[in-house]
PDB file of N, H, CA, C and O in Angstrom:
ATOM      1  N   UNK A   1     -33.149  12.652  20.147  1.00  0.00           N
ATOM      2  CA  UNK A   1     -33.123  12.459  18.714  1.00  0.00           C
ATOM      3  C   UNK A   1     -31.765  12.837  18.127  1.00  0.00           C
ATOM      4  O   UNK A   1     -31.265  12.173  17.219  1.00  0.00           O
ATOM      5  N   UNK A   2     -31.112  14.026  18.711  1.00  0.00           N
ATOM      6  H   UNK A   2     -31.518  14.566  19.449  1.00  0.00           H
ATOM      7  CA  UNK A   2     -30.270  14.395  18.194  1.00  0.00           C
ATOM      8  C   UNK A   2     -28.632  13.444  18.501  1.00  0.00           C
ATOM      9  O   UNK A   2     -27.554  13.518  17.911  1.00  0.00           O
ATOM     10  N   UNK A   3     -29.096  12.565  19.714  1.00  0.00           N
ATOM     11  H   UNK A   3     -29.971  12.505  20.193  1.00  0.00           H
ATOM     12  CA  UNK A   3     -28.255  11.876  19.958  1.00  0.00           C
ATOM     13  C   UNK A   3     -27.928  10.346  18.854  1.00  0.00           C
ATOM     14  O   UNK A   3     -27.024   9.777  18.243  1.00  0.00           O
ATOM     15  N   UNK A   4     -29.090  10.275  19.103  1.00  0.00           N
ATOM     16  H   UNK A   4     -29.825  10.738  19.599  1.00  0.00           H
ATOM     17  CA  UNK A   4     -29.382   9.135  17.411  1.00  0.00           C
ATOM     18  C   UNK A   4     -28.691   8.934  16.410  1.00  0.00           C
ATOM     19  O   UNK A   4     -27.950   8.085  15.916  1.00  0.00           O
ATOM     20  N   UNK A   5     -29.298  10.362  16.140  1.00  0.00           N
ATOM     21  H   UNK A   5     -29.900  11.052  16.542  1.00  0.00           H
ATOM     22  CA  UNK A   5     -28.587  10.991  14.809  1.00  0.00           C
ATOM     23  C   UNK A   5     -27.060  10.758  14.733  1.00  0.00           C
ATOM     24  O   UNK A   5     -26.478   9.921  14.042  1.00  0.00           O
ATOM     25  N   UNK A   6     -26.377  11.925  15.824  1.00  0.00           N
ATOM     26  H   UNK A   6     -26.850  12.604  16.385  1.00  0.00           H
ATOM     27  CA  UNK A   6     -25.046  11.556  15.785  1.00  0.00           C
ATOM     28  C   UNK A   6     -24.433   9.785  15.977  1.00  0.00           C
ATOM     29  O   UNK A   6     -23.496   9.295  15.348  1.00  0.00           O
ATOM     30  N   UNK A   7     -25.089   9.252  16.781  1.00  0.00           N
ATOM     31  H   UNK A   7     -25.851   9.650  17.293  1.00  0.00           H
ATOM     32  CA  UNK A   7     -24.434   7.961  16.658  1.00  0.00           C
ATOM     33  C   UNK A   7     -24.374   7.725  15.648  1.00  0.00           C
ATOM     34  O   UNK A   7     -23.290   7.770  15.066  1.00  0.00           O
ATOM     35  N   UNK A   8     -25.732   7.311  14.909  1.00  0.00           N
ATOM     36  H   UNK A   8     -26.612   7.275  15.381  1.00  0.00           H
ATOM     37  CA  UNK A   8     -25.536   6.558  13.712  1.00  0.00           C
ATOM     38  C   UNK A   8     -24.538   7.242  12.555  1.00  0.00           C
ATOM     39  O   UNK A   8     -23.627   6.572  12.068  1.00  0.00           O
ATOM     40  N   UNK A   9     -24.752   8.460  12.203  1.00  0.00           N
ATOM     41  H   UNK A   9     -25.492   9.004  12.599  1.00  0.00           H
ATOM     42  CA  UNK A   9     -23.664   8.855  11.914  1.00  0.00           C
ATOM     43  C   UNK A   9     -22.326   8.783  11.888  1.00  0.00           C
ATOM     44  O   UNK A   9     -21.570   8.931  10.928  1.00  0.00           O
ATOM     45  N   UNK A  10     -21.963   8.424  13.588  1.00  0.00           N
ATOM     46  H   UNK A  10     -22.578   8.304  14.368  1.00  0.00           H
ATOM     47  CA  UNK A  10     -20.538   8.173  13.775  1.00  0.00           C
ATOM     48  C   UNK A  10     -20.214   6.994  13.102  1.00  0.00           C
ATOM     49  O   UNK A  10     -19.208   6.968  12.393  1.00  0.00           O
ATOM     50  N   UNK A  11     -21.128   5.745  13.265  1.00  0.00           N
ATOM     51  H   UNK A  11     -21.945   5.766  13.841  1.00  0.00           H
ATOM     52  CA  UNK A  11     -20.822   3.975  13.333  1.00  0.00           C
ATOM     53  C   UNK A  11     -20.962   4.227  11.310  1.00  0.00           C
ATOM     54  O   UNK A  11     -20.209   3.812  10.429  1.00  0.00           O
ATOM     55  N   UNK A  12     -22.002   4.906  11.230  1.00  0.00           N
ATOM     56  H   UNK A  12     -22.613   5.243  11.945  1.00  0.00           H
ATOM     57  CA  UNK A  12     -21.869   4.914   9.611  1.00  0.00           C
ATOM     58  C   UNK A  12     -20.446   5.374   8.707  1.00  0.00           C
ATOM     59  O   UNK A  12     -20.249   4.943   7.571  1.00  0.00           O
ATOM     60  N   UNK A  13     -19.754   6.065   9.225  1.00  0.00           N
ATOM     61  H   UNK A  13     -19.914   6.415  10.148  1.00  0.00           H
ATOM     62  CA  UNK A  13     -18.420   6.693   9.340  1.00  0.00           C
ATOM     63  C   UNK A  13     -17.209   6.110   9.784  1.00  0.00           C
ATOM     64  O   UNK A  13     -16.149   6.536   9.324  1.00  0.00           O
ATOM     65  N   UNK A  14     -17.223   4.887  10.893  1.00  0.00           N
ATOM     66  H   UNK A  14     -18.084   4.541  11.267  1.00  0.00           H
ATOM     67  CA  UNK A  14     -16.300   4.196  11.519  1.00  0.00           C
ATOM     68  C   UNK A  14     -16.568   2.904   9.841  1.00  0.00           C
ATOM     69  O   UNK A  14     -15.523   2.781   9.202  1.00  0.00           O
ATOM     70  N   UNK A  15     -17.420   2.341   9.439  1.00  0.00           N
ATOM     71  H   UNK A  15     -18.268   2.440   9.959  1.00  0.00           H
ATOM     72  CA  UNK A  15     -18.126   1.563   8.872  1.00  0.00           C
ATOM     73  C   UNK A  15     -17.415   1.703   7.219  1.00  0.00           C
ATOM     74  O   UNK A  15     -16.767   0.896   6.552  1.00  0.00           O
ATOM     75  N   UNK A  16     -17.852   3.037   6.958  1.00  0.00           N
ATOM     76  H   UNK A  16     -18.378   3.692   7.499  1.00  0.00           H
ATOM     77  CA  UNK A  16     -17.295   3.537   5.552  1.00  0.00           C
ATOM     78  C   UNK A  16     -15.564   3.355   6.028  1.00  0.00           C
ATOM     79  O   UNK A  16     -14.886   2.974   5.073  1.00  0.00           O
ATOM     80  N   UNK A  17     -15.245   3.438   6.547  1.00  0.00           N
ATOM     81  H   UNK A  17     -15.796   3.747   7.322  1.00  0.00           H
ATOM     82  CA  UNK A  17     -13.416   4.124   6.753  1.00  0.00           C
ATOM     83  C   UNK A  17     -13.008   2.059   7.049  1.00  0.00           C
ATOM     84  O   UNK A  17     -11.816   1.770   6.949  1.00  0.00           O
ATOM     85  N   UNK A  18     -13.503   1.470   7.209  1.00  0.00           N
ATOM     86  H   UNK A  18     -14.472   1.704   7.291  1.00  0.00           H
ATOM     87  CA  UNK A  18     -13.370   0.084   7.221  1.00  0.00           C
ATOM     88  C   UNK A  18     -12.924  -0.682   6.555  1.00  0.00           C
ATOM     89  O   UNK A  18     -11.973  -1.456   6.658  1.00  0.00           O
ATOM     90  N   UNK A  19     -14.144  -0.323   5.304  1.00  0.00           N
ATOM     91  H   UNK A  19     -14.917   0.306   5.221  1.00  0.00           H
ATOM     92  CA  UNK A  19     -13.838  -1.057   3.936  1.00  0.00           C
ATOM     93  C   UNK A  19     -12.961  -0.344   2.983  1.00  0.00           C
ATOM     94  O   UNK A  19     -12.623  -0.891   1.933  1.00  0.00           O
ATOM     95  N   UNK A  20     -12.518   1.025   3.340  1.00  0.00           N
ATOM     96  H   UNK A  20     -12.792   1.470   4.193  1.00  0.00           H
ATOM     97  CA  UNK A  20     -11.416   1.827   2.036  1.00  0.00           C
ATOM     98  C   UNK A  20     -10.708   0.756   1.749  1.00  0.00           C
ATOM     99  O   UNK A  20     -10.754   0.222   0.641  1.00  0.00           O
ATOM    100  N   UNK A  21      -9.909   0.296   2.819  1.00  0.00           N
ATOM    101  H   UNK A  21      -9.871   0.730   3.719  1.00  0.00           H
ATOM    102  CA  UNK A  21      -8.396  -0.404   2.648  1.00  0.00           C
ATOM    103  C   UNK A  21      -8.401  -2.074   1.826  1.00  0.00           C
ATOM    104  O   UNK A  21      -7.399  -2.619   1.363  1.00  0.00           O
ATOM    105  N   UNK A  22      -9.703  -2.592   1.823  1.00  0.00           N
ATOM    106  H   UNK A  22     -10.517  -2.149   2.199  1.00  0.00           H
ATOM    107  CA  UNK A  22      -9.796  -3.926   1.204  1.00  0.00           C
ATOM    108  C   UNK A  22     -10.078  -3.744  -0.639  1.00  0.00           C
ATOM    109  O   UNK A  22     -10.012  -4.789  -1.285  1.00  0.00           O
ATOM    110  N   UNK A  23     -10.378  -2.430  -1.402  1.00  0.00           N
ATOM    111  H   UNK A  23     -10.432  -1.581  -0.877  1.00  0.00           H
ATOM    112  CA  UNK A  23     -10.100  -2.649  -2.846  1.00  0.00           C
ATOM    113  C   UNK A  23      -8.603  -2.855  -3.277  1.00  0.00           C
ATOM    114  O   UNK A  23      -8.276  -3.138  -4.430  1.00  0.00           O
ATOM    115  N   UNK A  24      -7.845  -2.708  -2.373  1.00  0.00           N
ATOM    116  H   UNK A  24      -8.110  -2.479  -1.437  1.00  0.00           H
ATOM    117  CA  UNK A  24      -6.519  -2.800  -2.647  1.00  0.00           C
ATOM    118  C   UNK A  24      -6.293  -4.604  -3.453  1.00  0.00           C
ATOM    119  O   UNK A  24      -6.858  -5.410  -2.713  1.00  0.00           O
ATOM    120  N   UNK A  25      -5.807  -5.140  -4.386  1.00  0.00           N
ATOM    121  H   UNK A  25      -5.348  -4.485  -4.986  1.00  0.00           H
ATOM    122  CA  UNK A  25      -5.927  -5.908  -5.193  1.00  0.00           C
ATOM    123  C   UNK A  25      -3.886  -6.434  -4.884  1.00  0.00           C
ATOM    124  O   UNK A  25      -2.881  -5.845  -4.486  1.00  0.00           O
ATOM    125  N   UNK A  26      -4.118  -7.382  -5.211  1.00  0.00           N
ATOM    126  H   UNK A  26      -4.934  -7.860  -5.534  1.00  0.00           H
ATOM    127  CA  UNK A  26      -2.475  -8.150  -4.881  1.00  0.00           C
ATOM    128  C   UNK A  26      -1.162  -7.666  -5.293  1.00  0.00           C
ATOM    129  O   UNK A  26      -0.033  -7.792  -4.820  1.00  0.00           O
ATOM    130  N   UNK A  27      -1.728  -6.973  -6.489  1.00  0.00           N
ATOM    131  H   UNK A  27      -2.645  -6.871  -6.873  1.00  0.00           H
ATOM    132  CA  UNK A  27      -0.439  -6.335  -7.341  1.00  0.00           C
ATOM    133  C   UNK A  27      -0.404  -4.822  -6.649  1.00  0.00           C
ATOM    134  O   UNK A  27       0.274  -3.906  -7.114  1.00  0.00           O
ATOM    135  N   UNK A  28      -1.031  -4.734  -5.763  1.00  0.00           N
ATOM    136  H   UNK A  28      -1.581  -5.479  -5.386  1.00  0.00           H
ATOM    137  CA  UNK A  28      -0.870  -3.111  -5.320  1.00  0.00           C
ATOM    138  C   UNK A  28       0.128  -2.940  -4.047  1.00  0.00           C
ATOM    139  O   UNK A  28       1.057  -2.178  -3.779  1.00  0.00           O
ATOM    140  N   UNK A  29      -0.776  -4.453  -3.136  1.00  0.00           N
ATOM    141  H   UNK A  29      -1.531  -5.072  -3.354  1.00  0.00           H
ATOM    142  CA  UNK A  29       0.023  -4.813  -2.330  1.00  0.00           C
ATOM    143  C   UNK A  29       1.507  -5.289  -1.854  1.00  0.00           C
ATOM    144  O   UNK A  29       2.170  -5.015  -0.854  1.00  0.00           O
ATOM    145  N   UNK A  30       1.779  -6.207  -3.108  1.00  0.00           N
ATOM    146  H   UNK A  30       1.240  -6.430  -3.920  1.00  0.00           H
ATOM    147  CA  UNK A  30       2.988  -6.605  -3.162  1.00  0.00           C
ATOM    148  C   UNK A  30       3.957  -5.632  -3.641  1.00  0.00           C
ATOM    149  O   UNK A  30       5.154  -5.689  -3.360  1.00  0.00           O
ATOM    150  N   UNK A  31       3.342  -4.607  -4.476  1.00  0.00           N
ATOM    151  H   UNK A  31       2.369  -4.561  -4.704  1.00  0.00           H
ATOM    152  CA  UNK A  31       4.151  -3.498  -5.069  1.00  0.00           C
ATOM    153  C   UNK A  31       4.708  -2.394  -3.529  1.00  0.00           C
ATOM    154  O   UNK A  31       5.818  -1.972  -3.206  1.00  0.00           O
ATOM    155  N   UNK A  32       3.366  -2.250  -2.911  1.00  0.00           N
ATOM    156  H   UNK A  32       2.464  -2.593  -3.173  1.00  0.00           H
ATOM    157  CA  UNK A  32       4.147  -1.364  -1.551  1.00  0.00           C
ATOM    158  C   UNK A  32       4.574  -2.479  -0.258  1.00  0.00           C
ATOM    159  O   UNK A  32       4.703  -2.160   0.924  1.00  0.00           O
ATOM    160  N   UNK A  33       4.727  -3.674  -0.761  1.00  0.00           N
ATOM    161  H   UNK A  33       4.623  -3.934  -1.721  1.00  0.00           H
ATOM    162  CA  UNK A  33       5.660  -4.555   0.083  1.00  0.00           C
ATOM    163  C   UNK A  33       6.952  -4.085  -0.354  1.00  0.00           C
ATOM    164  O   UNK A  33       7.470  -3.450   0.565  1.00  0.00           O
ATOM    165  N   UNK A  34       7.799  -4.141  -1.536  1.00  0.00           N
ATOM    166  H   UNK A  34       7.378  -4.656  -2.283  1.00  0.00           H
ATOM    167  CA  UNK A  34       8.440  -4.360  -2.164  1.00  0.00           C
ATOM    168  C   UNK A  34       9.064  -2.594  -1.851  1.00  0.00           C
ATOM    169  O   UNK A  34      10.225  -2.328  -1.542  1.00  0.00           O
ATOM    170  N   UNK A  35       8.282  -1.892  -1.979  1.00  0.00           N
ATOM    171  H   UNK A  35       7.339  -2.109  -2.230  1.00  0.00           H
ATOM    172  CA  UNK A  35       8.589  -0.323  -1.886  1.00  0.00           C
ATOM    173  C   UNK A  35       9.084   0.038  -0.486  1.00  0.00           C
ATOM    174  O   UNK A  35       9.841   0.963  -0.192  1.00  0.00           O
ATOM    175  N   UNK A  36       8.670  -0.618   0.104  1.00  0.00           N
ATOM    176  H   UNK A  36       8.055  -1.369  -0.135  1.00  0.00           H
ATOM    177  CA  UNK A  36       8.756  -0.533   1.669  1.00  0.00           C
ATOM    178  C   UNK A  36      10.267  -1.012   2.102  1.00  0.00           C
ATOM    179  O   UNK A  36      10.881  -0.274   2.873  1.00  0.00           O
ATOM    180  N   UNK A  37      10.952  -2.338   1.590  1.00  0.00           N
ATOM    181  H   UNK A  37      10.453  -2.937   0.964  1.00  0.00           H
ATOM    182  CA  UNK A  37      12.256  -3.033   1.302  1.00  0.00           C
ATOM    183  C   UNK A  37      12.751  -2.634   1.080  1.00  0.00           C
ATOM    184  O   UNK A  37      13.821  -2.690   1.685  1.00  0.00           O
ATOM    185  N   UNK A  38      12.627  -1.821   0.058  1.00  0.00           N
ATOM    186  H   UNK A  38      11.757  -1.776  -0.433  1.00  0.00           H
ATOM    187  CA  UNK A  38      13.450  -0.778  -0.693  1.00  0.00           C
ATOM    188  C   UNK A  38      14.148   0.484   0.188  1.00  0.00           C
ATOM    189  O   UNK A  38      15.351   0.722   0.295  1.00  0.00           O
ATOM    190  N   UNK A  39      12.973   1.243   0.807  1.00  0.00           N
ATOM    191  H   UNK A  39      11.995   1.049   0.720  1.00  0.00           H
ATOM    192  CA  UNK A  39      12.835   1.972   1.713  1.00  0.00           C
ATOM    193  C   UNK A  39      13.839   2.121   2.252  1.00  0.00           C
ATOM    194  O   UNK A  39      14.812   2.859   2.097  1.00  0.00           O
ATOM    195  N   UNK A  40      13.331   0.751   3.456  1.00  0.00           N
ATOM    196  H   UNK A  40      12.541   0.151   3.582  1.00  0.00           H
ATOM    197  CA  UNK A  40      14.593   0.453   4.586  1.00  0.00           C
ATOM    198  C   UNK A  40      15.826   0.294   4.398  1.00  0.00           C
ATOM    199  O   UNK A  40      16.603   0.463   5.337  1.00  0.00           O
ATOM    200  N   UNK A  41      16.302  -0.089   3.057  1.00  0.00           N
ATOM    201  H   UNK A  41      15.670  -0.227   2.295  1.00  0.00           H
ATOM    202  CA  UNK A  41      17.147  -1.108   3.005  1.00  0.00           C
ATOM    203  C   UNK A  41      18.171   0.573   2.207  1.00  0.00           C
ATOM    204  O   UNK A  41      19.386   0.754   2.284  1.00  0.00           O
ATOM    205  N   UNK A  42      17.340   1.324   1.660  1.00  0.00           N
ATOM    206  H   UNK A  42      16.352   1.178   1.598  1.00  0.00           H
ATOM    207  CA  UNK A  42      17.824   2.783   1.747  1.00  0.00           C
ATOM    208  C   UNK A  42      18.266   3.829   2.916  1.00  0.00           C
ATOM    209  O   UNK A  42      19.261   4.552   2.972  1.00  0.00           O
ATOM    210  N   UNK A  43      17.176   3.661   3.839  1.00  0.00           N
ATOM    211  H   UNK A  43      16.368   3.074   3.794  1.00  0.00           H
ATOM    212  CA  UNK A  43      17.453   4.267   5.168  1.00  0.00           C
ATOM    213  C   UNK A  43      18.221   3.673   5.859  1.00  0.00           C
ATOM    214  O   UNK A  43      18.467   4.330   6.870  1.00  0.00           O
ATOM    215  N   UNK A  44      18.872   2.490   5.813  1.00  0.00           N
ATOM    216  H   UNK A  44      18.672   1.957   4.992  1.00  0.00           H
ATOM    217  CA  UNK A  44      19.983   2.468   6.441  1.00  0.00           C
ATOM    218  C   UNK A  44      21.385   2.332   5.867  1.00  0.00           C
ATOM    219  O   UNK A  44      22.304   1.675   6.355  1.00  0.00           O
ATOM    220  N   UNK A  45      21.410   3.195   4.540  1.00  0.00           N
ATOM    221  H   UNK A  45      20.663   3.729   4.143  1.00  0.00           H
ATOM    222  CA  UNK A  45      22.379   2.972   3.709  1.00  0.00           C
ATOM    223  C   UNK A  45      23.159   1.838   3.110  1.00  0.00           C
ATOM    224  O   UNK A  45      24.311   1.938   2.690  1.00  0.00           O
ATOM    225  N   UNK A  46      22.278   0.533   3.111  1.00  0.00           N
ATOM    226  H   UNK A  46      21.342   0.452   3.452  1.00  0.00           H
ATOM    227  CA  UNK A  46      23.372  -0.089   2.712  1.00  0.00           C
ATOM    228  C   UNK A  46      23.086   0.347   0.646  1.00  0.00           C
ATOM    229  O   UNK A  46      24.068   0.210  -0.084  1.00  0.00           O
ATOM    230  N   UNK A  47      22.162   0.670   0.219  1.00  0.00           N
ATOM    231  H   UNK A  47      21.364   0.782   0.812  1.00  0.00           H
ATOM    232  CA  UNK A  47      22.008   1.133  -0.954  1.00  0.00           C
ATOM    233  C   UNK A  47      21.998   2.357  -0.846  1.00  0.00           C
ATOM    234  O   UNK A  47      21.776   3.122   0.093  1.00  0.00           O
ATOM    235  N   UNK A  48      22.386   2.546  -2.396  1.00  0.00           N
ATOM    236  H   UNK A  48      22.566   1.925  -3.159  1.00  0.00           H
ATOM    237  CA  UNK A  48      22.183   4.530  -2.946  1.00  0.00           C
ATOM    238  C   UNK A  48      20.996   4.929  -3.922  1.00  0.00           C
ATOM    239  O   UNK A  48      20.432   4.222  -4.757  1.00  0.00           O
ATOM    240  N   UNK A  49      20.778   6.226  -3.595  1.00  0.00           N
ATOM    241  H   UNK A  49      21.236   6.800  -2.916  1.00  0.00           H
ATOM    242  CA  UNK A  49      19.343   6.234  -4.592  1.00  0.00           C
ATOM    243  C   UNK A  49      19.292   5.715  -5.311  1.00  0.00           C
ATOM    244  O   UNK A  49      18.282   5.011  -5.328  1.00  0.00           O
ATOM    245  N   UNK A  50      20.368   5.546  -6.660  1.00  0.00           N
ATOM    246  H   UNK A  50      21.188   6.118  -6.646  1.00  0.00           H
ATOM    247  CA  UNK A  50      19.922   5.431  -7.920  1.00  0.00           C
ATOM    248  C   UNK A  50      20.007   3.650  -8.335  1.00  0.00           C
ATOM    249  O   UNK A  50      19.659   3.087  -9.372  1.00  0.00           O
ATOM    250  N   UNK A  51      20.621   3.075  -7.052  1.00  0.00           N
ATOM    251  H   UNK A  51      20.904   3.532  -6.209  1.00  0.00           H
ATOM    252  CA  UNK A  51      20.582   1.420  -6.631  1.00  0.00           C
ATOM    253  C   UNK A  51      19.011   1.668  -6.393  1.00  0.00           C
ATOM    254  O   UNK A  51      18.357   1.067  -7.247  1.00  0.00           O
ATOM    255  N   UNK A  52      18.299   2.308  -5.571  1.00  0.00           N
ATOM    256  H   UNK A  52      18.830   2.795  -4.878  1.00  0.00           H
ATOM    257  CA  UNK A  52      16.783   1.823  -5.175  1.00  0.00           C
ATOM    258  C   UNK A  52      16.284   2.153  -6.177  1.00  0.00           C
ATOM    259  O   UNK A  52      15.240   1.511  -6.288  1.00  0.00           O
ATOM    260  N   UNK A  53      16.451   2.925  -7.159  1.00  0.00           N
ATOM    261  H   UNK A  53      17.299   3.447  -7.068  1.00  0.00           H
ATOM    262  CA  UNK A  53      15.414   3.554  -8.185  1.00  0.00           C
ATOM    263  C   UNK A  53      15.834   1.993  -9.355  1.00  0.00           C
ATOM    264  O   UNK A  53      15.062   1.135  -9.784  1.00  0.00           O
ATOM    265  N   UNK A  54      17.073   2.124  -9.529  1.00  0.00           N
ATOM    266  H   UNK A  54      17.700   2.821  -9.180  1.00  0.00           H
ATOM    267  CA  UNK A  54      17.006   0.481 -10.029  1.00  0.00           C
ATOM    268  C   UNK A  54      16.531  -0.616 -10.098  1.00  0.00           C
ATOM    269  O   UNK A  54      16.335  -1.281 -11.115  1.00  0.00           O
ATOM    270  N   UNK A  55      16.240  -0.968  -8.657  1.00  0.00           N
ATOM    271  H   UNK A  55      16.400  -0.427  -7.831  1.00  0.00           H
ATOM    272  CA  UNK A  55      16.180  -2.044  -7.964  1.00  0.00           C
ATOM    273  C   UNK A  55      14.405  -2.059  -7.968  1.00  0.00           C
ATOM    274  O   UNK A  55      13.678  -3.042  -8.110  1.00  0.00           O
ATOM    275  N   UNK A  56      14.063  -0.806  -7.787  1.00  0.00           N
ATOM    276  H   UNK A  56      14.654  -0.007  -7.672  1.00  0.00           H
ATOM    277  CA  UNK A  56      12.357  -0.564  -7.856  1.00  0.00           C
ATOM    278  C   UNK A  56      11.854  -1.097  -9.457  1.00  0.00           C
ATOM    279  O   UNK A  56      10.847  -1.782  -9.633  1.00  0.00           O
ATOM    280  N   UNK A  57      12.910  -0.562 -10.728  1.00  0.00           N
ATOM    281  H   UNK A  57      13.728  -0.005 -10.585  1.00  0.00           H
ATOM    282  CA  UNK A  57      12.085  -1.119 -11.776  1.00  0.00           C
ATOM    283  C   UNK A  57      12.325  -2.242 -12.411  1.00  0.00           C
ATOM    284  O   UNK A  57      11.827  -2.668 -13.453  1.00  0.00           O
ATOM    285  N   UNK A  58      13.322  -2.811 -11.542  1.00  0.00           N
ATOM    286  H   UNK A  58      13.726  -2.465 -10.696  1.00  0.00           H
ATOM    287  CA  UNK A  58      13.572  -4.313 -11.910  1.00  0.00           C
ATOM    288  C   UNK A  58      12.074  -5.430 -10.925  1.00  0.00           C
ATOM    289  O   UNK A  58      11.400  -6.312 -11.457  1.00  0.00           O
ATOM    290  N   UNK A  59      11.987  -5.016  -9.631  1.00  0.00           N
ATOM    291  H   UNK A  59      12.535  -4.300  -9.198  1.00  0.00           H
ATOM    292  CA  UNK A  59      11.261  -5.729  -9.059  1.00  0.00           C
ATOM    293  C   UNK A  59       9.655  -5.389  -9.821  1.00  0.00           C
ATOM    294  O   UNK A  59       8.837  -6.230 -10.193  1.00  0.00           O
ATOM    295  N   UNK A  60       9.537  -3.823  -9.900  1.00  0.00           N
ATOM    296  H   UNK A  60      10.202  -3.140  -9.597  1.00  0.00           H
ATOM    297  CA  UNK A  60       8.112  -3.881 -10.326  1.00  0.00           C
ATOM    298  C   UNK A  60       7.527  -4.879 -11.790  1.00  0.00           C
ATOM    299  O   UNK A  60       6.490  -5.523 -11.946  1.00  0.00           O
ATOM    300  N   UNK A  61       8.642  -4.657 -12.646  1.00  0.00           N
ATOM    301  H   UNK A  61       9.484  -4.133 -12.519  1.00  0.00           H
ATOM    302  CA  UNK A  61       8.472  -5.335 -13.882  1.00  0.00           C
ATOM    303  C   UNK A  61       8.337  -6.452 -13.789  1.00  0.00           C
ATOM    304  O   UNK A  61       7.561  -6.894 -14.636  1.00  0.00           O
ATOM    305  N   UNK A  62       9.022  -7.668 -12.672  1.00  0.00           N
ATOM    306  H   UNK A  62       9.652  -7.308 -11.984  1.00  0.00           H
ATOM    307  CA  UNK A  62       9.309  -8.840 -12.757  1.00  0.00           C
ATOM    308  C   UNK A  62       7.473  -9.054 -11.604  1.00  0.00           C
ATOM    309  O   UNK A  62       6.978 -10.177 -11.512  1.00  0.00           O
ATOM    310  N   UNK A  63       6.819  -7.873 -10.933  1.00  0.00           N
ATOM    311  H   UNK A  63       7.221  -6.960 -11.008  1.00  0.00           H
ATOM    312  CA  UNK A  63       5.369  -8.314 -10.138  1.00  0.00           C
ATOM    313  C   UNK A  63       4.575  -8.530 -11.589  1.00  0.00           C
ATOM    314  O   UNK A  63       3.891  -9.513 -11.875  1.00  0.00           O
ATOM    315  N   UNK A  64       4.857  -7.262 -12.513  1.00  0.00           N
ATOM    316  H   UNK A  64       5.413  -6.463 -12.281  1.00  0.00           H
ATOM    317  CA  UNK A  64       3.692  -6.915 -13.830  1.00  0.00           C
ATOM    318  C   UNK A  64       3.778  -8.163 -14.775  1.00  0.00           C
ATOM    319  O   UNK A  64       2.966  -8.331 -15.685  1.00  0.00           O
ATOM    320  N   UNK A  65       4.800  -9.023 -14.512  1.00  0.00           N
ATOM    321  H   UNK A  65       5.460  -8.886 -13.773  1.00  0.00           H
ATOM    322  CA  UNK A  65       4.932 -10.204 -15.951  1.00  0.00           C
ATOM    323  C   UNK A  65       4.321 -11.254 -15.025  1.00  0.00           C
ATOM    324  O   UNK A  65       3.537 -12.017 -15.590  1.00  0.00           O
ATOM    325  N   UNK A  66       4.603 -11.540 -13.139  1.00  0.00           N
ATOM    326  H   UNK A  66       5.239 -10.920 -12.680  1.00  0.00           H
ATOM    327  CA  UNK A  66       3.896 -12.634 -12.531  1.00  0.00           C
ATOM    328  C   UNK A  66       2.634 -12.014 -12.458  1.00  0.00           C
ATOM    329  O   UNK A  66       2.018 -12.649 -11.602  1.00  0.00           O
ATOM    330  N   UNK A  67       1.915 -11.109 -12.899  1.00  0.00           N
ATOM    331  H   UNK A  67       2.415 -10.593 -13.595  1.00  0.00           H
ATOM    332  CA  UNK A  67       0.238 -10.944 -12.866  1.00  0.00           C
ATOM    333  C   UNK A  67      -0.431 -11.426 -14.339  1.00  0.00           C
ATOM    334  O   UNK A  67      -1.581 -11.820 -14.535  1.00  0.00           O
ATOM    335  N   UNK A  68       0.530 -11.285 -15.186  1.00  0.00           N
ATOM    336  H   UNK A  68       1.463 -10.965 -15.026  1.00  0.00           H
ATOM    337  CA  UNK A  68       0.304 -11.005 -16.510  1.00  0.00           C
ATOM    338  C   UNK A  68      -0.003 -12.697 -16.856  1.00  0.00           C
ATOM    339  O   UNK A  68      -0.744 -12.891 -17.820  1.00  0.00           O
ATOM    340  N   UNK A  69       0.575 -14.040 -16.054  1.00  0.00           N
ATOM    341  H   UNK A  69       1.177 -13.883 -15.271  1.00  0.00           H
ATOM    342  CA  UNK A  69       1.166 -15.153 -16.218  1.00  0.00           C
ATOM    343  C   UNK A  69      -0.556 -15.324 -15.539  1.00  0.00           C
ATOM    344  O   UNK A  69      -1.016 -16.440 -15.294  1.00  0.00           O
TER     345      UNK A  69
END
C-alpha cells in the first residue's frame, strides 16, 4: 500500500511540474528571448551595461506596442 501511495504521489508530482512552464503567454516569452540576446551579446563584450540596459527598453517597448496592435 505504501508503495502505491508513493508512486502515485511521485507521477502526481512529475505531472504538476509539467504543466508550470506552459502559462507562460508570448509576450513573456519573446521578452526572455530578447533578454537572453542581450545577455550574450553582453558576455562577450561586444556591448556595455548601460548599451544593454538601453537596448532592453527599446526592444521591450517596441514587444508591448506589437501586443497592443
Amino acid at each position: 500500500m505504501k508503495r502505491a501511495l508513493i508512486l502515485g504521489l511521485l507521477l502526481f508530482g512529475m505531472n504538476a511540474q509539467a504543466h508550470i512552464g506552459k502559462s507562460d503567454n508570448k509576450l513573456e516569452l519573446e521578452k526572455k528571448a530578447v533578454y537572453f540576446e542581450i545577455k550574450a551579446q553582453l558576455a562577450a563584450g561586444v556591448i556595455t551595461l548601460e548599451e544593454a540596459q538601453r537596448l532592453w527598453k527599446i526592444k521591450v517597448k517596441h514587444l508591448r506596442k506589437e501586443e497592443a496592435k
